[in-house]
C-alpha positions as CSV (number, residue, x, y, z in Angstrom):
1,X,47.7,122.7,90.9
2,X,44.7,124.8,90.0
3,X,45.3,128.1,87.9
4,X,44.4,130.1,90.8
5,X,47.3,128.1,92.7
6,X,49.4,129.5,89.7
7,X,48.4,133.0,89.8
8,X,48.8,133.4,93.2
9,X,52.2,132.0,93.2
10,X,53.5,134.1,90.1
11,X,52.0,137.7,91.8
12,X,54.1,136.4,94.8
13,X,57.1,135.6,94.1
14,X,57.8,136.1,90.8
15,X,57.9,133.6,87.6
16,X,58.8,129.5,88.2
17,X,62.3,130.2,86.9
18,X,62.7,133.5,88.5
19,X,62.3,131.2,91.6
20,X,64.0,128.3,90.7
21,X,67.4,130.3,89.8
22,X,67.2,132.6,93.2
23,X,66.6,129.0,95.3
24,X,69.5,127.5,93.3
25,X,71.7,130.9,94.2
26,X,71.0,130.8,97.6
27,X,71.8,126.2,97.4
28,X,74.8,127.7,95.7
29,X,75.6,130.4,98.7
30,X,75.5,127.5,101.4
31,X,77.4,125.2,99.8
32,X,80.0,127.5,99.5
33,X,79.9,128.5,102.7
34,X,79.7,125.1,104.5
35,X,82.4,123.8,102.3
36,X,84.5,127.0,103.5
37,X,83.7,126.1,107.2
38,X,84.8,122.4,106.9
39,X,87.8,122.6,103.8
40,X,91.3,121.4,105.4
41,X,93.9,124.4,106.6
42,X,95.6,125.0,103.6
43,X,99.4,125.7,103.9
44,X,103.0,124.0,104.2
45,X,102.3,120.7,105.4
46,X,98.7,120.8,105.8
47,X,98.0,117.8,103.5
48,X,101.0,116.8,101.8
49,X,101.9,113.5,103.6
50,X,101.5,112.0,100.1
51,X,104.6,114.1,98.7
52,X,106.4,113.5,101.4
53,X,106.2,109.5,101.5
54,X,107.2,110.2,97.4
55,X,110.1,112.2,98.7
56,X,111.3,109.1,101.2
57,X,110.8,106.8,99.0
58,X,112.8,108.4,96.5
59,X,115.6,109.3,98.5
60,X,115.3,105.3,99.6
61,X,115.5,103.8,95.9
62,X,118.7,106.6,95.0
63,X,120.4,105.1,98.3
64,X,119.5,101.5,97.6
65,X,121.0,102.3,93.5
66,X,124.1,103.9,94.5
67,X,125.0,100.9,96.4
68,X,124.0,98.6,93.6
69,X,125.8,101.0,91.4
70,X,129.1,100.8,93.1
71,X,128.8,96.7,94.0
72,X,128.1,96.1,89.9
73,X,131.2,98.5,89.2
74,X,133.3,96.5,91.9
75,X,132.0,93.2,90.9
76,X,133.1,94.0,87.3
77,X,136.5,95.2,87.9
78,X,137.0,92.2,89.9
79,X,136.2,89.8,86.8
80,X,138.0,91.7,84.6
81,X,141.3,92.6,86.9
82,X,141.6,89.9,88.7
83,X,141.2,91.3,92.5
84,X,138.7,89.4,93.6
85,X,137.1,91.1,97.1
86,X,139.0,94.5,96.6
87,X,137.3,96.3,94.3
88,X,133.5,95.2,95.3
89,X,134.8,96.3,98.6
90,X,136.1,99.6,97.8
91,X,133.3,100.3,95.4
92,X,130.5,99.2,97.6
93,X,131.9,101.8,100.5
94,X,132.2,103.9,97.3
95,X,128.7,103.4,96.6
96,X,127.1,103.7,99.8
97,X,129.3,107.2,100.5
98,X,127.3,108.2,97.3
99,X,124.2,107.5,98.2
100,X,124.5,109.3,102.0
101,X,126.1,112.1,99.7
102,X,122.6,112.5,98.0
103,X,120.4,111.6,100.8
104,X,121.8,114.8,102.5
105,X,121.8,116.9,99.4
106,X,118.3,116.2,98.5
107,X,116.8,116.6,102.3
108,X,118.7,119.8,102.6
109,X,117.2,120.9,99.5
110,X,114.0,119.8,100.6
111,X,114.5,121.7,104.0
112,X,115.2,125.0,102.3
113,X,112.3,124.7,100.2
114,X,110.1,124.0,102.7
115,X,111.4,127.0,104.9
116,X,110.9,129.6,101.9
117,X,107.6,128.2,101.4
118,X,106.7,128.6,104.8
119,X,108.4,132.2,105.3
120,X,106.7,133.0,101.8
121,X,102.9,131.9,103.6
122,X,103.1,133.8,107.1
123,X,102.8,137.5,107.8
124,X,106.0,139.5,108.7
125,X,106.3,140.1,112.1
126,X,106.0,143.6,113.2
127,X,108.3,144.0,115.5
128,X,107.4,147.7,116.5
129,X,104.5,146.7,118.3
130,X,105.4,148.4,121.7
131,X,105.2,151.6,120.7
């Protein structure tokens, strides 16, 4: 590039990094606005499958405990009384009561908090719109 070259470009448009910054603000600009344009919805349930296969599996290994739970507690009274099948039995329906108890707890929890989060994201309705 001859001086002239460089002349005629600095009485145009300004200096190099007078140019350089405005062509990276305006790089900047279109990223941003292409990456608004093609960015996921965002709300309840938009992209949370991961959380919620954390949430099954969860509730799956509290289920699968409080059955172990209760068959160890049976197995060991039975050693220790005497009963042999009667309190593995007992415990192990026990057990498994326990764990549907807290299955239900924790996906009614989960339901509520998922219906305040939604509530909480839309609009009210305005329900005077006739008038």
């Amino acid at each position: 590039m001859t001086p002239q070259d460089r002349s005629r470009r600095g009485a145009a448009g300004g200096s190099d990094a007078e140019r350089l910054s405005k062509r990276l603000h305006d790089l900047s600009e279109r990223i941003r606005t292409e990456t608004a344009e093609h960015a996921p919805p965002k709300g309840p349930g938009a992209g949370d499958h991961g959380s919620r296969y954390g949430v099954a599996i969860r509730l799956a290994s509290e289920f699968v405990a409080a059955v172990l739970v209760g068959a160890g507690l049976g197995w060991l009274l039975d050693r220790l009384a005497g009963t042999s099948p009667f309190g593995l039995i007992i415990l192990l329906l026990l057990g498994f009561g326990a764990g549907i108890l807290n299955m239900a707890r924790a996906s009614r929890r989960m339901a509520n908090s998922e219906a305040a989060a939604a509530a909480k994201a839309s609009p009210p309705i305005d329900e005077d719109e006739d008038e």
